[in-house]
N, C-alpha and C positions, 0 to 999 in steps of 0.2 A: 655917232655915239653908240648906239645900238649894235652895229654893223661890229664896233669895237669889242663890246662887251658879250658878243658871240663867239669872238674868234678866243677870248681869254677863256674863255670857258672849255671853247674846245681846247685850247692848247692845257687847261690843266686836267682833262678827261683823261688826253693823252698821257698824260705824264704820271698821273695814279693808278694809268693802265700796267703801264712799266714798272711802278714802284712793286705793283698787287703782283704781277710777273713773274718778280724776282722774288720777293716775300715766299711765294708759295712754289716755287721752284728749286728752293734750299734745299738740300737733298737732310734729310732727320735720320739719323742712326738711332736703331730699336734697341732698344735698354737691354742688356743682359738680364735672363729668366733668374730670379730671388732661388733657384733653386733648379739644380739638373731632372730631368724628367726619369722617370724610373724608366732604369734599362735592366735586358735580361745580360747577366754577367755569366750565362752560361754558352759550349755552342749548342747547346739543345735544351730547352728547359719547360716544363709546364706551368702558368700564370695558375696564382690562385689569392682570391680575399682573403683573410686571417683578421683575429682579436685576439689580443692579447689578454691572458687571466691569470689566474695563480694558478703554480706548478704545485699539484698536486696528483695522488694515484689515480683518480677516478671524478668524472665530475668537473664542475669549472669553479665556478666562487665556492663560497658556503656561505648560503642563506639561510639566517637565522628568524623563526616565527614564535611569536609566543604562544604559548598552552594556555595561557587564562588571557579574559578579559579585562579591560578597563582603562581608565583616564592614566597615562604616563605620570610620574611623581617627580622622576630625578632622570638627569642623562647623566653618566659615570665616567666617557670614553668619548674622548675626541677622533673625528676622522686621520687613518693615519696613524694612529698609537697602536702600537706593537702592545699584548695580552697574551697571558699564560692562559692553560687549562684553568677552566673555574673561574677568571675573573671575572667580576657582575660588571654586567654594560649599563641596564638600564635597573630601573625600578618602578612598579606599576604599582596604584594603590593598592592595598591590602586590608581596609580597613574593617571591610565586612567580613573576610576570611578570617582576620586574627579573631574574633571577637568568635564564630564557632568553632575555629580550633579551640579556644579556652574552653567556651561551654561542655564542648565534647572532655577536655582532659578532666576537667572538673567531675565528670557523671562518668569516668574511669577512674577515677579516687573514691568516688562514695560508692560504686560498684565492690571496690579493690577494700575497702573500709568495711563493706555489709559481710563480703565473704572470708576475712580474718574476725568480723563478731561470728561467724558460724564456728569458723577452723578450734578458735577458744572455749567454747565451749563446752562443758558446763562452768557458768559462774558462777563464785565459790557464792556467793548473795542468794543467788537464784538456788543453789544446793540447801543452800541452810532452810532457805524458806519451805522447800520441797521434805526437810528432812523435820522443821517441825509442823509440818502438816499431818505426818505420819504421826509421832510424838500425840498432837491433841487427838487423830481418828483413834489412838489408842486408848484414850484417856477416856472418851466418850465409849468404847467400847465395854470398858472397864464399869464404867457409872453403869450403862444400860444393863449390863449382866446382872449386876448388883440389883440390881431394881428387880429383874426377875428372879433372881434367886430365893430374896426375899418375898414374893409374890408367891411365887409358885411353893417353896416353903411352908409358909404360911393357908395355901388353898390345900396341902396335902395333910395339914392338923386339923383344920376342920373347914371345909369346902363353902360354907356359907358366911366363912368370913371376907371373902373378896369374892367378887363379879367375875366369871368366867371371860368378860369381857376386859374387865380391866387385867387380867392374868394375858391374854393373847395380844392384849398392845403393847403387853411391856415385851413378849417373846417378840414381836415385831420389831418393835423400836431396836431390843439386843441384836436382830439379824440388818436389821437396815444398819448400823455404828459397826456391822461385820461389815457388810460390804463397801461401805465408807473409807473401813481400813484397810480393804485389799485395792481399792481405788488409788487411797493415796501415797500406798504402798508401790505401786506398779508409777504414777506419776514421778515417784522420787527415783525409780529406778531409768523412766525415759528421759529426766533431766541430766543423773550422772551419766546417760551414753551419749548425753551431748547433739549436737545438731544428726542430721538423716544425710547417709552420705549424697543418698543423691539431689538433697538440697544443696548439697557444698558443692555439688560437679555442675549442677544447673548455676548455681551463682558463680561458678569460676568459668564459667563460657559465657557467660552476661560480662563479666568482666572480659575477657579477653576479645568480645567481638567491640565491645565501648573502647577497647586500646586499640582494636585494628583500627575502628572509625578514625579515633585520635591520630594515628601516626600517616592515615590517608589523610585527614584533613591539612595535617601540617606539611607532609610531603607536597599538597599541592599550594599552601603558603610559601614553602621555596620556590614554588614555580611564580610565582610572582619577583623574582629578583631575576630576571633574564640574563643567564652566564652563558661566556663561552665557554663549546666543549671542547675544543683543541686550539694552543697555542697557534696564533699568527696576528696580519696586519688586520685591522676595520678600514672596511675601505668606505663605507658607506653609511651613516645611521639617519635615517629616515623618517624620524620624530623627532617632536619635540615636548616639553614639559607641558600639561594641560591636553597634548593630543592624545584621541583614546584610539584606543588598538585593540585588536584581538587576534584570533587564529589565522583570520587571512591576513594578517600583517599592518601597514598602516597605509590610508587610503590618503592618493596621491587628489590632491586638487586641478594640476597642470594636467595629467594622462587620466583622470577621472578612471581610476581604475586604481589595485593593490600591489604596494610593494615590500619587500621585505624588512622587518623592522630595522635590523641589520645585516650589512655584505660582510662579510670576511672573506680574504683568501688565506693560503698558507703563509710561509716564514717569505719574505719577495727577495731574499739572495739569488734567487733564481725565480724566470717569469716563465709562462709555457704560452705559445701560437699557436691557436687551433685553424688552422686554414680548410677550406673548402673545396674541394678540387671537384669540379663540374663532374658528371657521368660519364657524359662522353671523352673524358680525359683520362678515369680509372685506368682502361686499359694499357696506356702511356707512362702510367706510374713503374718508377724505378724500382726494383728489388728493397726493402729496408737497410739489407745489409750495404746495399751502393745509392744509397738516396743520401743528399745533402741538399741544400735549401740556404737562402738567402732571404729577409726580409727590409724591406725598404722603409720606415717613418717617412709620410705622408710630410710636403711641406717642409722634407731640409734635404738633406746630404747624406745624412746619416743610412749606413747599410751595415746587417749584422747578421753572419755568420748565424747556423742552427742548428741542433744537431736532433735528431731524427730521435721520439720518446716510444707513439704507438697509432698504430692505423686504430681507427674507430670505427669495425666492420658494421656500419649498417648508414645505407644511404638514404636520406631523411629532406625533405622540400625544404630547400633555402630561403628560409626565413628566420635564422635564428640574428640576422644583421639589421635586416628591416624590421624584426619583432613585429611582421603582419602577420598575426597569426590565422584570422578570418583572412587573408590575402588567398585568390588563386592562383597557384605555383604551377608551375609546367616542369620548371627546371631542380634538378633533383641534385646535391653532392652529396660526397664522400669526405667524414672529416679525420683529419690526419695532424696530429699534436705534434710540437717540438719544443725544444729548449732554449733558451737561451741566457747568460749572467746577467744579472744587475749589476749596473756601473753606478757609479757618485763622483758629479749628480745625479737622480734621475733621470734619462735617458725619455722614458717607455712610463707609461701607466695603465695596470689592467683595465680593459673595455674601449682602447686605441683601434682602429682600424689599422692594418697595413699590409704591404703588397709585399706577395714572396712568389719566389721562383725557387720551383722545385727539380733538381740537376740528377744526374748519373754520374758517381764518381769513376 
C-alpha cells in the first residue's frame, strides 16, 4: 500500500511537471507601446526640453501681484475665462481704506469751504458792523470835544471856575475818542479789503495738498480691486475668499512658499515653445532664417510643426523646468521661442513639457 501511494505521487509530480512546462513555455506577445516613442523626423536635428506659454513679445505668462494688502473678499474670474483690459479679477477688503479716503475728502471740503470764506470776503454783516463802529467812535468823539470845549470855555472866562485838572482829562478823554476814531476807521477800511492775500494762497495749498492726499488715498482704494492690464486668458488664480494676500502674492501651503495671485497669458490663438538647447549644442544651431523645429506632446502621437519666433541671447543654468532654484547647475542653455496655432480642442496647455527637434531647412 505504501509502496502504492509513492508511485501515484510520483506519477502526478510528473505530470504537473509537464503541465508547469507547457504553462510557462507559451511563448506571450508584448503588447503594442500606448504610444510611439519620440523620434527625430529630421536627418540631422538637435534634441531640446521646451514648455509651452503664451505667445506673447517678451516674457512668458503674466503674473499678476497685488499693491495692497489683506484678506480676499470676492474671486470675480474663473480659470480659463478670456478678460479684456480692466477687468477686476479679484477683490481684497477695503474696509480700512474706504473709511480714510472719506476722512481725507472730508478735510478737503472744509479746507476748500475755509478758503471760499476767505476768497468772499468782506461780509457784508461783518462790513456793516465794521462801519458802525466807526459811526459810534465818531459819536464819542463828538461828545468828548464838546465836553472840552465847554471846559476850556468856561476856564478862559474865569480860570478858578474848573480845576486845571479837570480841563486836562477832558482834553485827554477828546484825544483818546481821536484815536479810537482813527482805530476804527483803519479797522473798517481792513475788513472792506477783505481777507490777506497771502492767507488765501496759504489756505489754497492747505487745500490742494488735502486733495492730493485725497486722490492718493483713493487711487490706492482702486488698488484694492485687482484688474487686469491687458486682454487675455487667466490661466491660474491662486486664492481663494477669506485667504489674505499681499505684495508677494499668496502663500502656497503645498510648496510653502509664494505664488502669484494670478497667471495670465495673452490671447491662446496662438501658444509659443521656449525650448532649451544645451551649450554645447549653440554652436549646431541652424541659421533663424533656415531653422524649423518639430515638437512632440509627451504621452500621444501628436507632432506639430513650429515656426521659429526669437533666440533669447543669454544663457542662463537650467532650472527654469525643475524650478531648483537653490539647485547646483553645471549645465547651462540657451533659450530659443517658437510658435505654434491652437487647435479645438485643446491640443497643448501652457506650462506642458515637450520634446522638439530643431532641423535645417
Amino acid at each position: 500500500m505504501r509502496n502504492r501511494i509513492v508511485f501515484a505521487l510520483a506519477i502526478l509530480g510528473v505530470l504537473a511537471g509537464l503541465v508547469a512546462a507547457y504553462i510557462f513555455g507559451i511563448e506571450r506577445k508584448a503588447q503594442p507601446p500606448a504610444f510611439a516613442p519620440v523620434a527625430n523626423p529630421y536627418a540631422a536635428a538637435i534634441y531640446a526640453n521646451g514648455i509651452i506659454e503664451g505667445d506673447q513679445g517678451s516674457g512668458s505668462n503674466i503674473n499678476i501681484y497685488p499693491e495692497v494688502s489683506g484678506p480676499v473678499v470676492k474671486v470675480l474670474v474663473r480659470e480659463g475665462q478670456p478678460v479684456a483690459v480692466g477687468a477686476p479679477l479679484l477683490q481684497i477688503d477695503d474696509a480700512t481704506q474706504q473709511a480714510s479716503t472719506e476722512q481725507l475728502r472730508l478735510q478737503a471740503e472744509a479746507a476748500l469751504a475755509l478758503l471760499n470764506e476767505l476768497q468772499a470776503q468782506p461780509r457784508r454783516e461783518t462790513l456793516a458792523i465794521a462801519k458802525s463802529q466807526v459811526d459810534l467812535a465818531m459819536s464819542n468823539l463828538k461828545i468828548a470835544r464838546d465836553q472840552y470845549d465847554k471846559r476850556q470855555a468856561s476856564f478862559r472866562i474865569d480860570s478858578k471856575s474848573i480845576s486845571k485838572d479837570a480841563l486836562d482829562t477832558a482834553g485827554d478823554t477828546m484825544r483818546q475818542a481821536a484815536v479810537a476814531l482813527d482805530v476804527a476807521r483803519k479797522q473798517y477800511e481792513l475788513t472792506r479789503a477783505g481777507a490777506w492775500s497771502y492767507d488765501i494762497a496759504n489756505q489754497r495749498k492747505q487745500y490742494q495738498a488735502l486733495l492730493q492726499a485725497y486722490r492718493s488715498a483713493r487711487s490706492v482704494l482702486l488698488k484694492y480691486t485687482v484688474k487686469a492690464q491687458v486682454a487675455g486668458v487667466v490661466l491660474a488664480v491662486n486664492s481663494t475668499p477669506g485667504s489674505y494676500v499681499s505684495s508677494q502674492g499668496s502663500y502656497n501651503a503645498y510648496t510653502q512658499g509664494f505664488d502669484p495671485l494670478v497667471v495670465m497669458s495673452a490671447s491662446q490663438s496662438t501658444l509659443a515653445v521656449r525650448c532649451y538647447v544645451d551649450e554645447i549644442l549653440v554652436s549646431r544651431l541652424p541659421p533663424p532664417d533656415h531653422m524649423q523645429a518639430q515638437m512632440s506632446l509627451r504621452g500621444s502621437n501628436v507632432k506639430v510643426a513650429l515656426q521659429f519666433v526669437r533666440i533669447q541671447p543669454y544663457v542662463s543654468p537650467k532650472i527654469e523646468l525643475s524650478n531648483q532654484r537653490q539647485e547646483r547647475v553645471d549645465l547651462r542653455v540657451l533659450p530659443v521661442i517658437f510658435r505654434f496655432k491652437m487647435t479645438t480642442p485643446a491640443m497643448a496647455y501652457p506650462g506642458q513639457l515637450v520634446d522638439v527637434f530643431i532641423g535645417s531647412k
